[in-house]
C-alpha positions in Angstrom: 81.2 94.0 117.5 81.3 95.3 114.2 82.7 93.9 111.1 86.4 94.2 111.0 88.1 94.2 107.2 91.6 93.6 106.5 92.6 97.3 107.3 89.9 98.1 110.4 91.4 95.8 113.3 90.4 95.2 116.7 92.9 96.5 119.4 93.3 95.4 123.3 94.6 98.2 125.2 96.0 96.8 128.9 98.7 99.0 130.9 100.0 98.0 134.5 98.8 101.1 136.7 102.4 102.5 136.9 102.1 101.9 133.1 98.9 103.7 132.4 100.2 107.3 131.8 102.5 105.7 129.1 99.7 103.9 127.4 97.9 107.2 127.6 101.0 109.2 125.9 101.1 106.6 123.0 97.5 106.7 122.3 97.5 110.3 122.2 100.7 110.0 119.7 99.0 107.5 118.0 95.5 108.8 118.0 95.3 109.2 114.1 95.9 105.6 113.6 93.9 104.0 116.3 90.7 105.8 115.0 90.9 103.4 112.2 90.7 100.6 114.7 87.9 99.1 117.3 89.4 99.7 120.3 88.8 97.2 123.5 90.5 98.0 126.9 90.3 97.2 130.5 88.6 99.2 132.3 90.4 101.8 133.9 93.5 102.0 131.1 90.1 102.3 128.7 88.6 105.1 131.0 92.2 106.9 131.0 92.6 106.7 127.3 89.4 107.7 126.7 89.5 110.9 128.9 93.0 111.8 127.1 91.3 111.1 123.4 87.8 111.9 123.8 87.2 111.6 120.3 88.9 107.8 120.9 85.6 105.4 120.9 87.0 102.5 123.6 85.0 99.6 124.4 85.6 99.0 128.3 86.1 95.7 130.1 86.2 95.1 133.7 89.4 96.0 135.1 92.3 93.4 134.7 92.1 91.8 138.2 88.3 91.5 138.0 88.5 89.7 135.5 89.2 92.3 131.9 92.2 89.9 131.5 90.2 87.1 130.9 87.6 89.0 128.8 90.5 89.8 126.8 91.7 86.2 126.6 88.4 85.2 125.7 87.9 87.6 122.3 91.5 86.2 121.3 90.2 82.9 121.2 87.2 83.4 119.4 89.4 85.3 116.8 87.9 88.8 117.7 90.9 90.6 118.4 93.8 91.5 115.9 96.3 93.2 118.4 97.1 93.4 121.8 98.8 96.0 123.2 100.0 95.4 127.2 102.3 97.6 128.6 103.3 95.4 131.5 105.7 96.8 134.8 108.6 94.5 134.9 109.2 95.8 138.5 105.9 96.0 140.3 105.0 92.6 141.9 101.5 91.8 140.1 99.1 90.2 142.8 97.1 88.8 139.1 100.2 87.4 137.7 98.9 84.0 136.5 96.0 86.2 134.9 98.5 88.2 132.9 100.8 84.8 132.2 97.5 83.2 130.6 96.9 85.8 128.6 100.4 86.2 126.9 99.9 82.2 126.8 96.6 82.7 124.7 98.7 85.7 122.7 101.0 82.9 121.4 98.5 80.4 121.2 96.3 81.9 118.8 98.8 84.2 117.4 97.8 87.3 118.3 100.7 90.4 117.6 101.7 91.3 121.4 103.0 94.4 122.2 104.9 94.9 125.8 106.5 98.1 125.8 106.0 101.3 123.9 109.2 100.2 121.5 106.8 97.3 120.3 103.7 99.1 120.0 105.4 101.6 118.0 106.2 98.3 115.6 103.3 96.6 115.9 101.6 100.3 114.9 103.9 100.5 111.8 103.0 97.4 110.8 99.9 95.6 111.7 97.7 98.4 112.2 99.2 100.3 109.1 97.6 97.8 107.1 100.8 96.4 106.3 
């Protein structure tokens, strides 16, 4: 990965799949800013993100089940991500639920900004990846 500096972060993108066209609606809205980031995503939320902002460059993971999740875990607790932005369904049951409760535990942990809804993204966009 390249070198980050204290305004180029490194974002996780993860959305639930009734989630996904939300995530892709923020990036879009968001697009200006998050080319001044390194993006990482799971897989398909980073394949539908990409598709929406082609000129987004998204590093893809496996997919969240397969094991993008952990992949994700595992960059937060070698430091290597800034942000995390998960846009979780509250109401779908999640078959990969201790997955997604280890990674908000590794979130708070190493104290990674989380973002679970497009309220807090919005924040977390104002702030953190404003650079300030």
């Amino acid at each position: 990965m390249p070198e980050r500096t204290a305004l180029r972060k490194r974002v996780a993108l993860i959305a639930h799949d009734q989630k996904k066209d939300a995530m892709v609606a923020w990036a879009r809205q968001h697009a200006g800013m998050l080319r001044l980031h390194e993006l990482v995503a799971t897989g398909t939320t980073g394949g539908r993100v990409a598709d929406a902002v082609p000129d987004l460059q998204v590093r893809r993971l496996k997919s969240g089940p397969l094991g993008g999740d952990q992949q994700v875990g595992a960059l937060m607790a070698e430091g290597r991500i800034d942000a995390v932005i998960f846009f979780v369904d509250p109401l779908a049951p999640m078959p990969h639920d201790v997955d997604v409760k280890a990674l908000t535990r590794l979130a708070l942990v190493y104290d990674v900004p989380l973002a679970l809804n497009p309220a807090t993204a919005d924040c977390l966009a104002a702030t953190v990846l404003a650079g300030t």
